[in-house]
mmJSON file of the N, C-alpha and C atoms, coordinates in Angstrom:
{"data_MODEL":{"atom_site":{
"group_PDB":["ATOM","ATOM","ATOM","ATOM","ATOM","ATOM","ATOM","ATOM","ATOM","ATOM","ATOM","ATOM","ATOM","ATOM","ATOM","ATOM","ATOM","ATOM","ATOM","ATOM","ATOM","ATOM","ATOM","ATOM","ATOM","ATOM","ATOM","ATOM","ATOM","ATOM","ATOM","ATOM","ATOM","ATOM","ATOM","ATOM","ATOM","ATOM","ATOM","ATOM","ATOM","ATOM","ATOM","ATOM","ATOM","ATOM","ATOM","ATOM","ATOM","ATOM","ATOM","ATOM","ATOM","ATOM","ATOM","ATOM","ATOM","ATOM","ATOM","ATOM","ATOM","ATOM","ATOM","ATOM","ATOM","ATOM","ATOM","ATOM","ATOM","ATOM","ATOM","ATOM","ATOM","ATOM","ATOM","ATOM","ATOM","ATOM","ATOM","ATOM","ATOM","ATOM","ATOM","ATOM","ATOM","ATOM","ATOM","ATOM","ATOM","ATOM","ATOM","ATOM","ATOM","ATOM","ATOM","ATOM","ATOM","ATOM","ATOM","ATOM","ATOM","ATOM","ATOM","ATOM","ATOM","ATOM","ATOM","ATOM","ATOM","ATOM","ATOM","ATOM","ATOM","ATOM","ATOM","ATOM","ATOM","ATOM","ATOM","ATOM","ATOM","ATOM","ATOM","ATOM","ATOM","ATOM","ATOM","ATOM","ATOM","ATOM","ATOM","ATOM","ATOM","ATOM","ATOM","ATOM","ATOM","ATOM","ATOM","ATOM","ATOM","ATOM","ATOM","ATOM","ATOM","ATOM","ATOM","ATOM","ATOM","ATOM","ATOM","ATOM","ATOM","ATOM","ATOM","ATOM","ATOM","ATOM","ATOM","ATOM","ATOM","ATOM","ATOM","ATOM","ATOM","ATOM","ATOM","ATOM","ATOM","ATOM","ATOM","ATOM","ATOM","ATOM","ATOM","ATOM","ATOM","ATOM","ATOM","ATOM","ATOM","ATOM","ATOM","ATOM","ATOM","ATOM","ATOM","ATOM","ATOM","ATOM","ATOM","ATOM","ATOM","ATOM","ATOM","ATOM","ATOM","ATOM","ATOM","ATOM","ATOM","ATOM","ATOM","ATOM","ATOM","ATOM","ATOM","ATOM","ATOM","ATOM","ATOM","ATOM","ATOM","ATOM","ATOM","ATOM","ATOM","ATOM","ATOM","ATOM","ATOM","ATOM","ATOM","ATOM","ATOM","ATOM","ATOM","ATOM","ATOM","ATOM","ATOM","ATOM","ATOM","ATOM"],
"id":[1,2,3,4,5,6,7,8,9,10,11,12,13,14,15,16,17,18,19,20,21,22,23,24,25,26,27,28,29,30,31,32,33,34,35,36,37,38,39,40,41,42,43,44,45,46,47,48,49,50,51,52,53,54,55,56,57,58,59,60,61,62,63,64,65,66,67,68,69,70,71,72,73,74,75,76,77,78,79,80,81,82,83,84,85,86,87,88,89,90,91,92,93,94,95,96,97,98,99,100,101,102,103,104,105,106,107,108,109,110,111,112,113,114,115,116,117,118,119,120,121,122,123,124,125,126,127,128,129,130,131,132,133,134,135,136,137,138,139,140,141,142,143,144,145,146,147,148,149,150,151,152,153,154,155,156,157,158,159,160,161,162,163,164,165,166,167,168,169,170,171,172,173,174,175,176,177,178,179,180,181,182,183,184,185,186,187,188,189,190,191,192,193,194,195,196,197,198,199,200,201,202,203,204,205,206,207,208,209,210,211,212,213,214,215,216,217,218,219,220,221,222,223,224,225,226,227,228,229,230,231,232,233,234],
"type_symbol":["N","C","C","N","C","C","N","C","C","N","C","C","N","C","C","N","C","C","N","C","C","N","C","C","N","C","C","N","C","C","N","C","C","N","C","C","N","C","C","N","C","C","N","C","C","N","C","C","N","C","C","N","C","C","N","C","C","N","C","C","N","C","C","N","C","C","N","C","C","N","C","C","N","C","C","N","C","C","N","C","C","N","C","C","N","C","C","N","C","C","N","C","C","N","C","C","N","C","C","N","C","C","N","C","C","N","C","C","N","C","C","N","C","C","N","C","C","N","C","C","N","C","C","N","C","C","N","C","C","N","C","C","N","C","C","N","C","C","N","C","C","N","C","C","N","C","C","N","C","C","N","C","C","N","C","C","N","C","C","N","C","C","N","C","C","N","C","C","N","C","C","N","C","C","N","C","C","N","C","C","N","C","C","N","C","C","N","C","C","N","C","C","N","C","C","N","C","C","N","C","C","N","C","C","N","C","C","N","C","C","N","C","C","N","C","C","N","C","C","N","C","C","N","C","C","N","C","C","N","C","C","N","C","C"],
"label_atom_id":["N","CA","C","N","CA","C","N","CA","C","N","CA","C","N","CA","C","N","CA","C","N","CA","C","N","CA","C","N","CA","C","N","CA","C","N","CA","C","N","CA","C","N","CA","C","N","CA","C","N","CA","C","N","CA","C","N","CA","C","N","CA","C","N","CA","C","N","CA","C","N","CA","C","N","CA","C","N","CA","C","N","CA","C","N","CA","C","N","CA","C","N","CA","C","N","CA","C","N","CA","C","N","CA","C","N","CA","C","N","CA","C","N","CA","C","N","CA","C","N","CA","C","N","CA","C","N","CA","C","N","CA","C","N","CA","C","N","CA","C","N","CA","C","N","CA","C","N","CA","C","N","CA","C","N","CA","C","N","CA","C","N","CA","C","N","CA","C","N","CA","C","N","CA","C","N","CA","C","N","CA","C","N","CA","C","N","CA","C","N","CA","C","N","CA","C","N","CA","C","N","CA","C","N","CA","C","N","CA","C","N","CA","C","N","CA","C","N","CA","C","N","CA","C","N","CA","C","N","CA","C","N","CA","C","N","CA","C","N","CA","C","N","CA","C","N","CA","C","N","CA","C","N","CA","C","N","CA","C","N","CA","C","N","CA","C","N","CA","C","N","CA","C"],
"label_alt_id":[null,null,null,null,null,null,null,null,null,null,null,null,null,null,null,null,null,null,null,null,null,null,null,null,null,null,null,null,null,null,null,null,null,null,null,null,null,null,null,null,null,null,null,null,null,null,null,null,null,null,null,null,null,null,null,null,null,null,null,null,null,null,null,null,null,null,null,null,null,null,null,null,null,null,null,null,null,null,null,null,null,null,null,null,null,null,null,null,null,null,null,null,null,null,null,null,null,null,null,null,null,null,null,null,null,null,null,null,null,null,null,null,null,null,null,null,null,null,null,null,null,null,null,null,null,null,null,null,null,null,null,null,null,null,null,null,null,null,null,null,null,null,null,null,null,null,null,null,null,null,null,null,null,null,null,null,null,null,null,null,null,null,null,null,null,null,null,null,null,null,null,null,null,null,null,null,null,null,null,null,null,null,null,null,null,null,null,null,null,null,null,null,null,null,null,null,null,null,null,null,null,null,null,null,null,null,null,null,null,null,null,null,null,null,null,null,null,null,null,null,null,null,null,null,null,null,null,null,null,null,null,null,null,null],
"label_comp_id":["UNK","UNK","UNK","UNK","UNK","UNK","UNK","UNK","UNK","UNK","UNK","UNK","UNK","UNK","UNK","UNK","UNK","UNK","UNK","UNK","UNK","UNK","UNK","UNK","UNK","UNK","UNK","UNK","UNK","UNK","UNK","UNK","UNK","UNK","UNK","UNK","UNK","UNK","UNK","UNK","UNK","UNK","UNK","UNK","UNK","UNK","UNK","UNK","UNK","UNK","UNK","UNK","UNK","UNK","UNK","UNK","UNK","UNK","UNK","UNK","UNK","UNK","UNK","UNK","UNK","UNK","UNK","UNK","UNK","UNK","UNK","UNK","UNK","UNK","UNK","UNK","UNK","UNK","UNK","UNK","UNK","UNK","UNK","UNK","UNK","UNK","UNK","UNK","UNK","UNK","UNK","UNK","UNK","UNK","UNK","UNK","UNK","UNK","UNK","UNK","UNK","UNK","UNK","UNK","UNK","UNK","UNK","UNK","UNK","UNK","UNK","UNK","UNK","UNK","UNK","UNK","UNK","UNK","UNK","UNK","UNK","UNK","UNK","UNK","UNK","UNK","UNK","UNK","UNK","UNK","UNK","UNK","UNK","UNK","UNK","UNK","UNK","UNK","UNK","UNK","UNK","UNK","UNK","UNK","UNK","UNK","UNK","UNK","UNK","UNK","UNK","UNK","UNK","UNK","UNK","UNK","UNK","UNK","UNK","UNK","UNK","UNK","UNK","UNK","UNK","UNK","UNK","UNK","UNK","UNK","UNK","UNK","UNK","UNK","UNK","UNK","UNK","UNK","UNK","UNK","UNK","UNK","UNK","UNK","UNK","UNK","UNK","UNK","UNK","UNK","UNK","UNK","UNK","UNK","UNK","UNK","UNK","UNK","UNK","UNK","UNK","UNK","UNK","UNK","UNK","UNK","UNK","UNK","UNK","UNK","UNK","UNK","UNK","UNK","UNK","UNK","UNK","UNK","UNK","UNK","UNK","UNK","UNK","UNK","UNK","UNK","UNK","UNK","UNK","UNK","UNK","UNK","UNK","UNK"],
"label_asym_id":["A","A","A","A","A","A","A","A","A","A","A","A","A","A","A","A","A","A","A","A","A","A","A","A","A","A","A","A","A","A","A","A","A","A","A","A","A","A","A","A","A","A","A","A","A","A","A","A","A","A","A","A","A","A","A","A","A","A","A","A","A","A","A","A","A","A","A","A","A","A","A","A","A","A","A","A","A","A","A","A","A","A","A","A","A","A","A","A","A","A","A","A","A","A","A","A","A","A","A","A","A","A","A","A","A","A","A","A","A","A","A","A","A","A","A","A","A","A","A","A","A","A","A","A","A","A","A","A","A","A","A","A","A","A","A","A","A","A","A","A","A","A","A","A","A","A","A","A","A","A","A","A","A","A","A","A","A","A","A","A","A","A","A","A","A","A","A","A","A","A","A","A","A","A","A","A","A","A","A","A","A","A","A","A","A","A","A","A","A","A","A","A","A","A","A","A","A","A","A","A","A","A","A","A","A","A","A","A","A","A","A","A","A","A","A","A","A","A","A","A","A","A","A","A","A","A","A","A","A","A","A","A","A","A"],
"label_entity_id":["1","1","1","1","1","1","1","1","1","1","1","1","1","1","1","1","1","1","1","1","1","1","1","1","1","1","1","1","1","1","1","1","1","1","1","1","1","1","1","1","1","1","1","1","1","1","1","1","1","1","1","1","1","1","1","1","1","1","1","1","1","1","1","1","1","1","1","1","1","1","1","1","1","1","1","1","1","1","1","1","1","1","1","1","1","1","1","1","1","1","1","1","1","1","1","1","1","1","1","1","1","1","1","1","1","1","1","1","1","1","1","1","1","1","1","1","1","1","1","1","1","1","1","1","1","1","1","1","1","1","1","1","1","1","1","1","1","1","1","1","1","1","1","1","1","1","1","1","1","1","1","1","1","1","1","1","1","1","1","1","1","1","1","1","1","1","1","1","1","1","1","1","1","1","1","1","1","1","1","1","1","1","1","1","1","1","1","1","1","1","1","1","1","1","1","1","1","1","1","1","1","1","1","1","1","1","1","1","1","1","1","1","1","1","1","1","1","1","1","1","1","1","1","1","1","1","1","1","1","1","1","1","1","1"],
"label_seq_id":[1,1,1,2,2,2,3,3,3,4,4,4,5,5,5,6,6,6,7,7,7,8,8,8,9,9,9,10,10,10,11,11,11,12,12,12,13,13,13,14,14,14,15,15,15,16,16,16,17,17,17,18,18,18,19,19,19,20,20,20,21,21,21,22,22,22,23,23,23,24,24,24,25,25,25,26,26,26,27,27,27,28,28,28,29,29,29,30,30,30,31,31,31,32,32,32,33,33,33,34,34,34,35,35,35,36,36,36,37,37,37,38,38,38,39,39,39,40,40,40,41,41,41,42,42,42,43,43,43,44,44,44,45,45,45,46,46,46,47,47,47,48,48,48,49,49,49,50,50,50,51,51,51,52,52,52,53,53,53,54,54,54,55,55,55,56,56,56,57,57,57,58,58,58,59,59,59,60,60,60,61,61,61,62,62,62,63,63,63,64,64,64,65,65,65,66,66,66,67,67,67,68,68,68,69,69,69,70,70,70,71,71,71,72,72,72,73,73,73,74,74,74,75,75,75,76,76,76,77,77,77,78,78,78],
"pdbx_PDB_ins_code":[null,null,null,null,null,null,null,null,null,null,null,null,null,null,null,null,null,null,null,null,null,null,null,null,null,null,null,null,null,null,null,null,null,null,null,null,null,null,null,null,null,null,null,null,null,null,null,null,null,null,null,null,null,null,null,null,null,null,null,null,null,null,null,null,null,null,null,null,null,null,null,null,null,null,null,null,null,null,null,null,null,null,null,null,null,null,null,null,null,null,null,null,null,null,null,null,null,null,null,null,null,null,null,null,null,null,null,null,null,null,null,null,null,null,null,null,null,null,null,null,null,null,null,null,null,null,null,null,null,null,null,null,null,null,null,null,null,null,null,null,null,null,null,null,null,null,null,null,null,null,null,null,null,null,null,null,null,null,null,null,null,null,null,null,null,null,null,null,null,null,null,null,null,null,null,null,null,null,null,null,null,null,null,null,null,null,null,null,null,null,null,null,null,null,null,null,null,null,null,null,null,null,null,null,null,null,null,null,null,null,null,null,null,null,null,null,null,null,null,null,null,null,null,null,null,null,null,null,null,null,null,null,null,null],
"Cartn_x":[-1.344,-0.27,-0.392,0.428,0.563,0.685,0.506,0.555,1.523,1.866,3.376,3.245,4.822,4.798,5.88,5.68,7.251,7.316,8.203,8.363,9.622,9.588,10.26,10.903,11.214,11.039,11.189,11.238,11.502,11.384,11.547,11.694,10.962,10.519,9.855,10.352,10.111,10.609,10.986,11.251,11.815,10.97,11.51,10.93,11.016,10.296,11.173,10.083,11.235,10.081,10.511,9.226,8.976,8.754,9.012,8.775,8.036,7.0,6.724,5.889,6.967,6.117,4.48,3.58,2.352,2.276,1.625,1.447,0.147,0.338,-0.354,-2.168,-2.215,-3.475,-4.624,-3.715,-3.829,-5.236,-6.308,-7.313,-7.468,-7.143,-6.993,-5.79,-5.486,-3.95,-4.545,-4.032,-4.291,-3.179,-2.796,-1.883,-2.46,-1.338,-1.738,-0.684,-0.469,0.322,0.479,0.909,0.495,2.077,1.635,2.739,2.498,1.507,1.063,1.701,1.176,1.509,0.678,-0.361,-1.529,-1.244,0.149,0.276,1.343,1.407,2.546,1.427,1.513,0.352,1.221,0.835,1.192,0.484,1.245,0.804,1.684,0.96,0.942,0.997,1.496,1.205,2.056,0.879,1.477,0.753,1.643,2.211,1.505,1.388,1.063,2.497,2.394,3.8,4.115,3.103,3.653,4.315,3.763,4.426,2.972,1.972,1.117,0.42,-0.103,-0.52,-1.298,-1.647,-3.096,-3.834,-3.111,-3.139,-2.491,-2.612,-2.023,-3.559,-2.736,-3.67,-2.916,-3.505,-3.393,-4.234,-3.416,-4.282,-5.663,-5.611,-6.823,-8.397,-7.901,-8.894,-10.074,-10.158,-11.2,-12.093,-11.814,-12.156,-11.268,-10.324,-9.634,-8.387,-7.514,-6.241,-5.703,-5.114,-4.689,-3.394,-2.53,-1.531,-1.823,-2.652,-2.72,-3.784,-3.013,-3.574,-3.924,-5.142,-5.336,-5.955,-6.029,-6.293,-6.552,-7.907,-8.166,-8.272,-6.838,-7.151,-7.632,-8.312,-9.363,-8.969,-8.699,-8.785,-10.195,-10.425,-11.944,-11.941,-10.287,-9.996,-9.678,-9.538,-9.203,-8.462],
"Cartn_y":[-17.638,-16.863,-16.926,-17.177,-17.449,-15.724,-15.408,-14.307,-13.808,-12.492,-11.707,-10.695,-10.844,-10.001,-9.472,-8.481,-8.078,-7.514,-7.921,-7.872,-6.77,-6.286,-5.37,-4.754,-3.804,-3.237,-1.682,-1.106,0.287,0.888,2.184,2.552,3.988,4.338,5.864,7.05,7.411,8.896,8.354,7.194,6.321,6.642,6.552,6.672,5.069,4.389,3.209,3.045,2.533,2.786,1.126,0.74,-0.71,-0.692,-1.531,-1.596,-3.297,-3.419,-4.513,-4.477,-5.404,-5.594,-6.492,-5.643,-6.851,-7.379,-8.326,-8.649,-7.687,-7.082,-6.739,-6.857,-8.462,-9.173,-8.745,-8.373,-8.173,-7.211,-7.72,-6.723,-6.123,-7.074,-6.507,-6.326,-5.527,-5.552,-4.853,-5.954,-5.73,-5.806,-3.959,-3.475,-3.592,-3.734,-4.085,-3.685,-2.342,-2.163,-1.646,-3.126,-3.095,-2.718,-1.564,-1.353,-2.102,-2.507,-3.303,-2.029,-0.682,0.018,1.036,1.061,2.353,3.753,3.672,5.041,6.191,5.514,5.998,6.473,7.08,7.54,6.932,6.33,5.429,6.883,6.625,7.295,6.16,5.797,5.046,6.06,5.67,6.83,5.556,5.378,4.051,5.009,4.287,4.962,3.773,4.03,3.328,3.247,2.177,1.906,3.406,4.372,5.438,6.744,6.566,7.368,8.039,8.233,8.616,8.424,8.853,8.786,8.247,7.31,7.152,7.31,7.91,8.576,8.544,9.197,9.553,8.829,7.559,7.064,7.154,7.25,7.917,6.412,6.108,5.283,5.321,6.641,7.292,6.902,6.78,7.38,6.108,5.25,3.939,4.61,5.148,5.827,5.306,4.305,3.7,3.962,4.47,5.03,3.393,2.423,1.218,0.911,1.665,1.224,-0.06,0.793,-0.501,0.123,-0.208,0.516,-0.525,-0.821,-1.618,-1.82,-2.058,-1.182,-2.347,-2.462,-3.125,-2.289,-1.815,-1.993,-1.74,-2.021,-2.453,-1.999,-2.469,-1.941,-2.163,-0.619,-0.565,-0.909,-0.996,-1.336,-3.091,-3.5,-4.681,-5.034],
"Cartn_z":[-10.606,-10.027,-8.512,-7.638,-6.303,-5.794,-4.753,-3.813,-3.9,-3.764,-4.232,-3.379,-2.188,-0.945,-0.525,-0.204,0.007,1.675,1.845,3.765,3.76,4.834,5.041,6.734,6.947,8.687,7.848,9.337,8.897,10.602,10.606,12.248,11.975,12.893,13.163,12.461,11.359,10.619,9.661,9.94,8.062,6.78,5.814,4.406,3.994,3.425,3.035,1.07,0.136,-1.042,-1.288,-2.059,-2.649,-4.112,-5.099,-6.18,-6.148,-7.036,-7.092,-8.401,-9.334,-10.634,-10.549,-11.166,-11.537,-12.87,-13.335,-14.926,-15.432,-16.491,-16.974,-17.12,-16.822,-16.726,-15.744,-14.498,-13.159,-13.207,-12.099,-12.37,-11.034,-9.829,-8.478,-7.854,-7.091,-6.379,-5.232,-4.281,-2.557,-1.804,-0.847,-0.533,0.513,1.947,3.37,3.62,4.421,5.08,6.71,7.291,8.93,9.58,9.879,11.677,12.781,13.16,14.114,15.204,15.203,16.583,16.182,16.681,16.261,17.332,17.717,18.017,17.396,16.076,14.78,13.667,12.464,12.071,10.774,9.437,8.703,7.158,6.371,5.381,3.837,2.514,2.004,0.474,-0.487,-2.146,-3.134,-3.607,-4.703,-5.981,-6.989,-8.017,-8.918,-10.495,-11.439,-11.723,-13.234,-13.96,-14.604,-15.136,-15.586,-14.949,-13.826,-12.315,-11.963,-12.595,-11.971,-10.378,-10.012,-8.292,-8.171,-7.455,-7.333,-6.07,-5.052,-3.636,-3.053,-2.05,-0.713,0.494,1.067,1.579,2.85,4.271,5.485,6.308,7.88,8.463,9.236,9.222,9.626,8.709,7.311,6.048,6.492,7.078,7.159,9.063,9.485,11.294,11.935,12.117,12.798,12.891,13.663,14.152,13.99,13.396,14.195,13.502,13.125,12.296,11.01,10.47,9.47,8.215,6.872,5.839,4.913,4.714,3.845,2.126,1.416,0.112,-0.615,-1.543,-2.513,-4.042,-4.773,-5.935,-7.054,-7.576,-8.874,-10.1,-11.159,-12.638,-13.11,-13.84,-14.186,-15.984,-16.23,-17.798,-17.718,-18.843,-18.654,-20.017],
"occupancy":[1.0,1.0,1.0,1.0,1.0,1.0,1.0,1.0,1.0,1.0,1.0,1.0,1.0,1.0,1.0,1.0,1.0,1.0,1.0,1.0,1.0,1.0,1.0,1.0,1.0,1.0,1.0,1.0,1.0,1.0,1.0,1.0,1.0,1.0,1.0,1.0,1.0,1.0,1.0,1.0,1.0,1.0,1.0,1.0,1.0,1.0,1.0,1.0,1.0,1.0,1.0,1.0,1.0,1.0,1.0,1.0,1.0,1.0,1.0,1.0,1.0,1.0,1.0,1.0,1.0,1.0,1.0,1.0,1.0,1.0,1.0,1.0,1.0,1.0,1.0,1.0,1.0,1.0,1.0,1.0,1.0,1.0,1.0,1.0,1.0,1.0,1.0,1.0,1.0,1.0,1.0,1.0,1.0,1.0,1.0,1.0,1.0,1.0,1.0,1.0,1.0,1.0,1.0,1.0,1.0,1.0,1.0,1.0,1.0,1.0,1.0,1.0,1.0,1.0,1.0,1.0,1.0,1.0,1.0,1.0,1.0,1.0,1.0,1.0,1.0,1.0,1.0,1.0,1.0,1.0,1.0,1.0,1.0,1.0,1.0,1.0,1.0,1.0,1.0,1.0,1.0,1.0,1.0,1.0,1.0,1.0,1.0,1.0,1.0,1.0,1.0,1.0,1.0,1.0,1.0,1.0,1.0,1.0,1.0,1.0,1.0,1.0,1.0,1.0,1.0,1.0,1.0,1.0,1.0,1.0,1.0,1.0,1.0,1.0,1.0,1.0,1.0,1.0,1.0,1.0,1.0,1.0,1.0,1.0,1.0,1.0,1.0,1.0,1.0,1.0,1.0,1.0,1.0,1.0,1.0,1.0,1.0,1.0,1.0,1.0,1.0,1.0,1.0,1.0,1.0,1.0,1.0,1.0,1.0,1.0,1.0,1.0,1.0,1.0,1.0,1.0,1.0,1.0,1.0,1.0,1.0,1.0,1.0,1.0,1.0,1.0,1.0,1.0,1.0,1.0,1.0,1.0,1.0,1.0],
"B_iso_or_equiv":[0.0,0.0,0.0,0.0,0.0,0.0,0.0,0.0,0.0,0.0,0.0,0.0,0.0,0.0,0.0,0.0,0.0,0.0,0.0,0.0,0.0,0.0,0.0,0.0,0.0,0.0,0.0,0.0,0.0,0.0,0.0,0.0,0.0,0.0,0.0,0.0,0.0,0.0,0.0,0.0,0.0,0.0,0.0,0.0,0.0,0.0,0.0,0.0,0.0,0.0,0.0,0.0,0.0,0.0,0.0,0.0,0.0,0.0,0.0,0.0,0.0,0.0,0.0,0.0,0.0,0.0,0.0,0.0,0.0,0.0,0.0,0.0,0.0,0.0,0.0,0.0,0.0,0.0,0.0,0.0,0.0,0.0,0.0,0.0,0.0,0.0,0.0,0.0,0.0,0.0,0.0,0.0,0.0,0.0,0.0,0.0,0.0,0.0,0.0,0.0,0.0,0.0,0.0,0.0,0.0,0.0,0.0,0.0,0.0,0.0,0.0,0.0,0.0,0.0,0.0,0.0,0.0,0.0,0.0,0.0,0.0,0.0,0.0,0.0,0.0,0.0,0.0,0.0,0.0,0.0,0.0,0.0,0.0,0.0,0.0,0.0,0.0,0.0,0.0,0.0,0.0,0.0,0.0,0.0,0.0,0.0,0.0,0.0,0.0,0.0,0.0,0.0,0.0,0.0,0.0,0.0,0.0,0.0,0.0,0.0,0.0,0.0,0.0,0.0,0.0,0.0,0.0,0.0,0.0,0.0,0.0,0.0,0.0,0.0,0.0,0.0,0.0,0.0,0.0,0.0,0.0,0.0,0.0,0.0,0.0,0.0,0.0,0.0,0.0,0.0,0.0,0.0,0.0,0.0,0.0,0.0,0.0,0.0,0.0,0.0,0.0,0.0,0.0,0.0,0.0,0.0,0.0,0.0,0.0,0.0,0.0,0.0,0.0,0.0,0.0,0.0,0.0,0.0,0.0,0.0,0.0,0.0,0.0,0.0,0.0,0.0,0.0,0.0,0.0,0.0,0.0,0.0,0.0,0.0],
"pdbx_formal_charge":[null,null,null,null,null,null,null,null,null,null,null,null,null,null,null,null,null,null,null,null,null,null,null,null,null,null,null,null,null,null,null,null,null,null,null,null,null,null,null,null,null,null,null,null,null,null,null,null,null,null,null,null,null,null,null,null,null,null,null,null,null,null,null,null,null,null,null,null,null,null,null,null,null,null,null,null,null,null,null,null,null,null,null,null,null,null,null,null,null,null,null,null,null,null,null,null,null,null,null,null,null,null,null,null,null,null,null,null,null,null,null,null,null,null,null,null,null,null,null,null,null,null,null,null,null,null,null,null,null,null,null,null,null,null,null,null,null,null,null,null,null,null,null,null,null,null,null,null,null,null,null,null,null,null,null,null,null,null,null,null,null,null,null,null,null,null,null,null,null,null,null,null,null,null,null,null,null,null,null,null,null,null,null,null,null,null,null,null,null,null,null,null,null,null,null,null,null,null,null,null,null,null,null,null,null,null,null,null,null,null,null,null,null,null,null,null,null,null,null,null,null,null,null,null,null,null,null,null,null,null,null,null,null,null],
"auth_seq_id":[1,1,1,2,2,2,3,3,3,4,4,4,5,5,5,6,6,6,7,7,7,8,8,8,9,9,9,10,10,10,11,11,11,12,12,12,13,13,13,14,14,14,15,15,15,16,16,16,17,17,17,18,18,18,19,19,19,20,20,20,21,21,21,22,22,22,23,23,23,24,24,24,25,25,25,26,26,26,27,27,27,28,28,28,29,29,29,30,30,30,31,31,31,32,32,32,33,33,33,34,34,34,35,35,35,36,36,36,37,37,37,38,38,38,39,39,39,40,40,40,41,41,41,42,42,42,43,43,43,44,44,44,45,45,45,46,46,46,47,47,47,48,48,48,49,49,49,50,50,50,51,51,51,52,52,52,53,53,53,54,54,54,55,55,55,56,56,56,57,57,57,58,58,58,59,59,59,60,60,60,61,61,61,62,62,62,63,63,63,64,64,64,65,65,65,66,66,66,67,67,67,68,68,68,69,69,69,70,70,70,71,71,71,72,72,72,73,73,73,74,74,74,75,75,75,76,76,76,77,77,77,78,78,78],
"auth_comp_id":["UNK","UNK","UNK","UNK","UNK","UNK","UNK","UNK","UNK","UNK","UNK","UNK","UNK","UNK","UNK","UNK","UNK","UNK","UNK","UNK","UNK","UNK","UNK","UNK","UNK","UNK","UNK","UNK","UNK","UNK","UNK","UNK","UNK","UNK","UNK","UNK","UNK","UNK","UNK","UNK","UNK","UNK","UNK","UNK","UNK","UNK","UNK","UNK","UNK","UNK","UNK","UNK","UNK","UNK","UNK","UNK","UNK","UNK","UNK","UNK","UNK","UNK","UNK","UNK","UNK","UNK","UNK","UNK","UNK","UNK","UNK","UNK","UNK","UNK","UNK","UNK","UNK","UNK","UNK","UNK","UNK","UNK","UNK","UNK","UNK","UNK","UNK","UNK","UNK","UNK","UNK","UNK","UNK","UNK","UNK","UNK","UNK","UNK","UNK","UNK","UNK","UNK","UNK","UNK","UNK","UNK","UNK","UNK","UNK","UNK","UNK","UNK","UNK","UNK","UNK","UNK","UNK","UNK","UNK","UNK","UNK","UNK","UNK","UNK","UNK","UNK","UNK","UNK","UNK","UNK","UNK","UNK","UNK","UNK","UNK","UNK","UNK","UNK","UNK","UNK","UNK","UNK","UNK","UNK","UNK","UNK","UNK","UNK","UNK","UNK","UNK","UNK","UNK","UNK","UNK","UNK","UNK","UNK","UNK","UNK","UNK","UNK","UNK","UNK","UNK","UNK","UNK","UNK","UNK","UNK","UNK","UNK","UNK","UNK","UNK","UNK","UNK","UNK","UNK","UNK","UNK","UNK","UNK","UNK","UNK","UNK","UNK","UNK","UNK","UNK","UNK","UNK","UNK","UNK","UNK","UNK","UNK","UNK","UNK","UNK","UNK","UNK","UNK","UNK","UNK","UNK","UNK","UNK","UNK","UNK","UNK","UNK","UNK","UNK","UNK","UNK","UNK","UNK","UNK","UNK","UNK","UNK","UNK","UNK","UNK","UNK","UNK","UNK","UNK","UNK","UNK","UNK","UNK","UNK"],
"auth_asym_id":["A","A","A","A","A","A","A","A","A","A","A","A","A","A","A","A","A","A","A","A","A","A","A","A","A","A","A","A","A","A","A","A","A","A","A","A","A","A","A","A","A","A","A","A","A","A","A","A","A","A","A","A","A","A","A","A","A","A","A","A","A","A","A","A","A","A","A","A","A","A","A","A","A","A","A","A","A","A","A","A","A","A","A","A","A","A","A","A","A","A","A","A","A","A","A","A","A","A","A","A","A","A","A","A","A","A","A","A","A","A","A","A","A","A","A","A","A","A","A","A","A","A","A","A","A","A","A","A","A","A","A","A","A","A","A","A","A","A","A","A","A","A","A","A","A","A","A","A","A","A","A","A","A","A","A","A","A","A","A","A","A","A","A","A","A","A","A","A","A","A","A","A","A","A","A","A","A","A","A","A","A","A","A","A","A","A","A","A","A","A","A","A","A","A","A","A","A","A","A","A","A","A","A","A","A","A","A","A","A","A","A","A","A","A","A","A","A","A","A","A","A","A","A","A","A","A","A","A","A","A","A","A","A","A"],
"auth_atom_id":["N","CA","C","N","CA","C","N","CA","C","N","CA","C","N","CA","C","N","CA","C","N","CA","C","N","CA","C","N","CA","C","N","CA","C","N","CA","C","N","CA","C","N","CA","C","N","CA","C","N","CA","C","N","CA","C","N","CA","C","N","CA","C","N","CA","C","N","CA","C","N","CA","C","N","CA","C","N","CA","C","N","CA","C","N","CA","C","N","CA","C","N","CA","C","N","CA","C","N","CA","C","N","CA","C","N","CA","C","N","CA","C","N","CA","C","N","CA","C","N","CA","C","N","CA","C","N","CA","C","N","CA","C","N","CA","C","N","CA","C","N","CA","C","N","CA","C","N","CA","C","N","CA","C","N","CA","C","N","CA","C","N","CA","C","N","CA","C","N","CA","C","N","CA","C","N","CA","C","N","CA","C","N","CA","C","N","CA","C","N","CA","C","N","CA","C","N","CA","C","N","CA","C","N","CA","C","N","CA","C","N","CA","C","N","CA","C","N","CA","C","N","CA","C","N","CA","C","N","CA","C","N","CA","C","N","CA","C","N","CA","C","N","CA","C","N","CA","C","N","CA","C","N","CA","C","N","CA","C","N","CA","C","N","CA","C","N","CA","C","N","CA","C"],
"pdbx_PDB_model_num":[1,1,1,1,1,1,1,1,1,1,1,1,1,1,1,1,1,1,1,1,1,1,1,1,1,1,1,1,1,1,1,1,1,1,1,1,1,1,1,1,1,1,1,1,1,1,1,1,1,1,1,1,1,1,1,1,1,1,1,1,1,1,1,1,1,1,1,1,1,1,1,1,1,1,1,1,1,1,1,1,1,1,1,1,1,1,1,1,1,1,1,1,1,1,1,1,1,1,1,1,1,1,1,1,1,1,1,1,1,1,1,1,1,1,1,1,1,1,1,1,1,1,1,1,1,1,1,1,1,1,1,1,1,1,1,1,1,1,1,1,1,1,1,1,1,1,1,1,1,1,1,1,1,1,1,1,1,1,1,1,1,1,1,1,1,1,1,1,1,1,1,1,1,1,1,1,1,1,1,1,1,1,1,1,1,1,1,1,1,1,1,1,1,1,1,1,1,1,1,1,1,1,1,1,1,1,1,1,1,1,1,1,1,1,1,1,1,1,1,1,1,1,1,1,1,1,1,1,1,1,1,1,1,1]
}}}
């Protein structure tokens, strides 16, 4: 399976939502989401297929203010 990305814009106060199917198979899914302007504060909440949460991830949460949220993933089922 080749890389699966979805591009976008958005502007200051925006909401913007993404859907992106995975295959079932899938054991990692790596979310990157760069502002490229670390003086905007970036907040991220991805959802399973059942709607469940699986956080509220913030650009702060790694020490680094830098507009940029990056996230590896993991299924611990298979």
């Amino acid at each position: 399976m080749g890389i699966l990305t979805v591009y976008d814009t958005i502007s200051q106060g925006e909401t913007n939502f993404h859907e992106k199917s995975v295959s079932s198979g899938l054991t990692l899914l790596v979310v990157d989401l760069n502002w490229g302007d670390s003086t905007d504060s970036l907040r991220l909440k991805v959802y399973t297929p059942s709607g469940a949460l699986l956080g509220t991830y913030y650009d702060s949460v790694d020490g680094t203010t830098d507009g940029r949220i990056y996230l590896y993933i993991v299924s611990l089922t298979v």
